[in-house]
C-alpha beads as a LAMMPS data file, in Angstrom:
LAMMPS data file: protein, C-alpha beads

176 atoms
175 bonds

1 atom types
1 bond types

-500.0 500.0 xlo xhi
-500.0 500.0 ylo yhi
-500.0 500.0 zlo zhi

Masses

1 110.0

Atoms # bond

1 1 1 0.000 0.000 0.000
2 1 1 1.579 3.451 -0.810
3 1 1 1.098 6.142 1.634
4 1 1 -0.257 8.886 0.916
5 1 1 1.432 12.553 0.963
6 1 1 1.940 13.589 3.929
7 1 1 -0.245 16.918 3.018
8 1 1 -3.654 14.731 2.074
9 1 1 -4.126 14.050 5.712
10 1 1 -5.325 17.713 7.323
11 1 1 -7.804 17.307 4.527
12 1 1 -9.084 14.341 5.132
13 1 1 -9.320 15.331 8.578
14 1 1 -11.213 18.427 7.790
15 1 1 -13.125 16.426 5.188
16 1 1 -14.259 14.322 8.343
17 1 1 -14.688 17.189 10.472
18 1 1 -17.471 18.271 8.477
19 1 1 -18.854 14.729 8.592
20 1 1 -18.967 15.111 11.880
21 1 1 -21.039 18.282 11.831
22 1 1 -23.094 17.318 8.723
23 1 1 -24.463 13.842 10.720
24 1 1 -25.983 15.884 13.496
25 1 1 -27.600 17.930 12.033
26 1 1 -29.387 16.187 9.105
27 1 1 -30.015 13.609 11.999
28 1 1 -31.878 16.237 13.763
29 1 1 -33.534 18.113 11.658
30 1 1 -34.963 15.607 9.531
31 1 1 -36.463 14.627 13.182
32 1 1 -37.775 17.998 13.746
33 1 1 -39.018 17.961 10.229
34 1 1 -41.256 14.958 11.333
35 1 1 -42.241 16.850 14.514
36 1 1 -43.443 19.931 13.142
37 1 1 -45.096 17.849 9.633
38 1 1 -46.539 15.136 11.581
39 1 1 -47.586 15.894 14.614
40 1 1 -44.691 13.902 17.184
41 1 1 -43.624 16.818 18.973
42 1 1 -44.408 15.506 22.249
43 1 1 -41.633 13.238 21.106
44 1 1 -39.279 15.457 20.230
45 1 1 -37.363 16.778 23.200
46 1 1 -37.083 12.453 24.210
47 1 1 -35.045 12.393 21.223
48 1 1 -32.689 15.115 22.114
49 1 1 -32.423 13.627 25.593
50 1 1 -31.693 10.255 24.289
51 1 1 -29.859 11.239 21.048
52 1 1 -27.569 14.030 23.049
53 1 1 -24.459 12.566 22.846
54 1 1 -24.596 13.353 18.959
55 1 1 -24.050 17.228 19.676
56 1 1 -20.416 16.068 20.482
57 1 1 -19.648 15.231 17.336
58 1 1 -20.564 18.953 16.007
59 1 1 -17.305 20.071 18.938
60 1 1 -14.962 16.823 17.441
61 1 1 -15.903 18.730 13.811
62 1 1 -15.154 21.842 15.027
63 1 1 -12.012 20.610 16.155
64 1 1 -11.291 18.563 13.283
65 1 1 -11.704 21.293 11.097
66 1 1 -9.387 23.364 13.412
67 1 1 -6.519 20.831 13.677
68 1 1 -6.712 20.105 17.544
69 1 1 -5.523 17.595 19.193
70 1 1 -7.902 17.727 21.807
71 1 1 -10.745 16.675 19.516
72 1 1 -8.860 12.837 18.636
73 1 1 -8.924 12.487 22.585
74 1 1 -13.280 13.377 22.189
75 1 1 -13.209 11.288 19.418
76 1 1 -12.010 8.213 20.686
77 1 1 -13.765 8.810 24.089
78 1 1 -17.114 9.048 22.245
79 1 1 -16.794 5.966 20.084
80 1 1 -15.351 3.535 22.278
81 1 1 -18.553 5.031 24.525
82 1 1 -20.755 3.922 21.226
83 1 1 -19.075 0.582 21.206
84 1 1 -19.392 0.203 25.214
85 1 1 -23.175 1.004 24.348
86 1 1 -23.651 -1.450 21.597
87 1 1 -21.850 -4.340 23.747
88 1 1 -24.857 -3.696 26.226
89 1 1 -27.552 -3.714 24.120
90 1 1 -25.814 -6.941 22.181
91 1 1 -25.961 -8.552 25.295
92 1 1 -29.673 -7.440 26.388
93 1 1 -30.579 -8.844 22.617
94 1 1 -28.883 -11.847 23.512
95 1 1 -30.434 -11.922 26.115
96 1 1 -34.366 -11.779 24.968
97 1 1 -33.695 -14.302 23.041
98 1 1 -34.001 -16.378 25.915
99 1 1 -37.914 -18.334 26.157
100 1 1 -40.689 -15.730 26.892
101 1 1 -38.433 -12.822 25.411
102 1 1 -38.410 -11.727 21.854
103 1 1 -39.021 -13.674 18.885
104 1 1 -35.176 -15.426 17.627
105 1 1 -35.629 -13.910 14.157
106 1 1 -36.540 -10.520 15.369
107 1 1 -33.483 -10.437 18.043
108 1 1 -31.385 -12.208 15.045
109 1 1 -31.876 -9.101 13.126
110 1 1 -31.277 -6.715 16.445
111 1 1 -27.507 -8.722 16.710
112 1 1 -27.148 -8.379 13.403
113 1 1 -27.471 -4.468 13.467
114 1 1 -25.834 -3.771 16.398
115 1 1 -22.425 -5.973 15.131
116 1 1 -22.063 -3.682 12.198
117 1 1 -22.896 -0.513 14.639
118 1 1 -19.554 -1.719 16.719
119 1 1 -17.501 -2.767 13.651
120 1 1 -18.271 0.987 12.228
121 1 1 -17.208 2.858 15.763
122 1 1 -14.144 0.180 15.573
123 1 1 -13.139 0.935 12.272
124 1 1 -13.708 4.742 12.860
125 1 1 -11.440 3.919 15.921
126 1 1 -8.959 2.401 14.237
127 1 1 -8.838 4.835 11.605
128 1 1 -8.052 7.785 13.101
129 1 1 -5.650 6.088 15.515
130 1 1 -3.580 5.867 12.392
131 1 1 -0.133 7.260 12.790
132 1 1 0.167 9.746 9.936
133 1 1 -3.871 10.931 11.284
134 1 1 -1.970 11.280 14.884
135 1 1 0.355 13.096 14.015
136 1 1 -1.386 15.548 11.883
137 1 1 -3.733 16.346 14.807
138 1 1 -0.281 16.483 16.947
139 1 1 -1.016 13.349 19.245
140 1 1 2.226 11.769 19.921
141 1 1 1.191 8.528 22.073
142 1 1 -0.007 5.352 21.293
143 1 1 -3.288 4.550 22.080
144 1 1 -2.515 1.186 23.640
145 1 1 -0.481 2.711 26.417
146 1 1 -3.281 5.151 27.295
147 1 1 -6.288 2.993 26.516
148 1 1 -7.231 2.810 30.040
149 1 1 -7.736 6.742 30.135
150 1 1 -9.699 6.470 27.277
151 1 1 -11.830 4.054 28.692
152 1 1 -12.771 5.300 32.153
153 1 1 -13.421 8.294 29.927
154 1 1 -15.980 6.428 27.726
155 1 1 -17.408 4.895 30.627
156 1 1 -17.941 8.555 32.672
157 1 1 -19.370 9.425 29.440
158 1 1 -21.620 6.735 29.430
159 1 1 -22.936 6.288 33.229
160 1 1 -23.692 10.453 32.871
161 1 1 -25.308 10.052 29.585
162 1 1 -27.648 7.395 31.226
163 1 1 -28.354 9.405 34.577
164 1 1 -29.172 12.370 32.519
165 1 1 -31.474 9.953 29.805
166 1 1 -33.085 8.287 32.674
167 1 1 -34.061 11.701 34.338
168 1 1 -35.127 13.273 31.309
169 1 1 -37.076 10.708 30.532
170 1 1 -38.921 10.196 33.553
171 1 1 -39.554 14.490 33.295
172 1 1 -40.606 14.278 29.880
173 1 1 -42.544 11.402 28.809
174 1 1 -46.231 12.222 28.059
175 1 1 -48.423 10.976 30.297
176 1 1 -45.921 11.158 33.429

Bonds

1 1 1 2
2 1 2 3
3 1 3 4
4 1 4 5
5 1 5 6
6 1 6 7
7 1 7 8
8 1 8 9
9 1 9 10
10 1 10 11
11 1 11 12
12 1 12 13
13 1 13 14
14 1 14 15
15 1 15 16
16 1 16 17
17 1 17 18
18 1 18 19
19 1 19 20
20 1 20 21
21 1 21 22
22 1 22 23
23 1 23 24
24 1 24 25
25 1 25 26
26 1 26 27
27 1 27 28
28 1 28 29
29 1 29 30
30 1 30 31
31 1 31 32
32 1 32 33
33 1 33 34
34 1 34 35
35 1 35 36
36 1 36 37
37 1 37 38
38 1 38 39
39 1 39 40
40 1 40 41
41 1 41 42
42 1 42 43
43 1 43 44
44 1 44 45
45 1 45 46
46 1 46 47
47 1 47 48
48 1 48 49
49 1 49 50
50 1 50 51
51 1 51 52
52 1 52 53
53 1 53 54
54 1 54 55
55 1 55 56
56 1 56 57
57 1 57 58
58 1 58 59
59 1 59 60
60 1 60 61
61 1 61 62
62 1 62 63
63 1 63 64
64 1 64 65
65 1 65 66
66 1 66 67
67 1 67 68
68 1 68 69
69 1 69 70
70 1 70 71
71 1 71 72
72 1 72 73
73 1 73 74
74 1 74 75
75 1 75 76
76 1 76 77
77 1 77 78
78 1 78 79
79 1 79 80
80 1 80 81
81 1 81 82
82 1 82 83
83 1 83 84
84 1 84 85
85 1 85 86
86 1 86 87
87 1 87 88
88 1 88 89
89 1 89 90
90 1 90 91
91 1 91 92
92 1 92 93
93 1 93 94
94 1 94 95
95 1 95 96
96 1 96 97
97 1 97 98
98 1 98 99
99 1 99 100
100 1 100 101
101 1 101 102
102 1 102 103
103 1 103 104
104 1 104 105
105 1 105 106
106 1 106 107
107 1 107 108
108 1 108 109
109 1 109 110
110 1 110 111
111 1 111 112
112 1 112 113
113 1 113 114
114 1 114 115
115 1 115 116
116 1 116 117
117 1 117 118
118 1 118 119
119 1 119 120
120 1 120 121
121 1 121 122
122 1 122 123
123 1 123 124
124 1 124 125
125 1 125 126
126 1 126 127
127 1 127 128
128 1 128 129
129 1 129 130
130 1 130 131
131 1 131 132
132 1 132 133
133 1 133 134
134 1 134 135
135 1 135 136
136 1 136 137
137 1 137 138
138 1 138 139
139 1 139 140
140 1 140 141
141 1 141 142
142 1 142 143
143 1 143 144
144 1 144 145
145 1 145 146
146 1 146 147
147 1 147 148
148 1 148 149
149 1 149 150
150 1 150 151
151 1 151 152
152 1 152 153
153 1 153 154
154 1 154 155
155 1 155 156
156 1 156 157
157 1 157 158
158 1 158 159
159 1 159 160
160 1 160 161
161 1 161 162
162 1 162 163
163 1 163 164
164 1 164 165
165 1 165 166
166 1 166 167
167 1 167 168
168 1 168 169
169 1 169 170
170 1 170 171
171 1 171 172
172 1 172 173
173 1 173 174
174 1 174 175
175 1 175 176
């Protein structure tokens, strides 16, 4: 494989720094589209509550698009939360497949969806722990050694994002 020169890589990196801003926000408008044309308002703020860790990836563009190292370090911290995420709800699919729980072809289909959700955030992982991406962004470690950091990281991320989903939820669901 021939490497590429050495000044493609800030613009792939900005190329995926607007990525990163594009997803959120056709993500959540086309949802507010559907709110406002048909009626699921009530909806609506459930979605950003659920769906908030996506505004993170509009500061990871921003920093993308700026060069920063600090936005690899939200990067990885955000996907290897996704993939933490996706392990759970594996499992709990796994899970209801068990007698009494959900049908085996339905749940076959949920595994089947949620494996290509973790070998996405993996390969997104993987990618930009390349060492030509590092070093454009001006990280200068390996992952491995600080893949611990990253994790407990991840897993703040994750055990806030549910505390704040679970109390949003139980303010904002209709009927409560």
């Amino acid at each position: 494989m021939v490497p590429l020169p050495q000044s493609t890589y800030p613009w792939l990196l900005k190329a995926a720094g607007v990525l990163f801003i594009l997803f959120p926000t056709v993500y959540f408008g086309y949802f507010i589209y559907l709110s406002i044309y048909w009626g699921a308002a009530d909806r609506l703020v459930l979605l950003f509550i659920s769906d908030a860790l996506f505004f993170i990836l509009y500061i990871i563009g921003a920093g993308l698009l700026l060069l920063k190292s600090w936005s690899w370090w939200l990067l990885i911290t955000l996907f290897l939360q996704f993939i933490f995420a996706k392990i759970i709800s594996l499992a709990v699919n796994v899970w209801m497949i068990q007698p009494a729980g959900l049908s085996r072809e339905i749940a076959a289909d949920q595994i089947a969806v949620e494996a290509i959700y973790i070998f996405f955030f993996v390969t997104v992982i993987v990618f930009f722990s390349l060492s030509p991406i590092k070093r454009t962004l001006g990280v200068n470690f390996q992952l491995k050694r600080h893949l611990w950091r990253v994790a407990a990281g991840a897993l703040l991320l994750y055990f806030i994002h549910l505390i704040v989903m679970a109390g949003g939820l139980a303010l904002f669901t209709p009927g409560n």
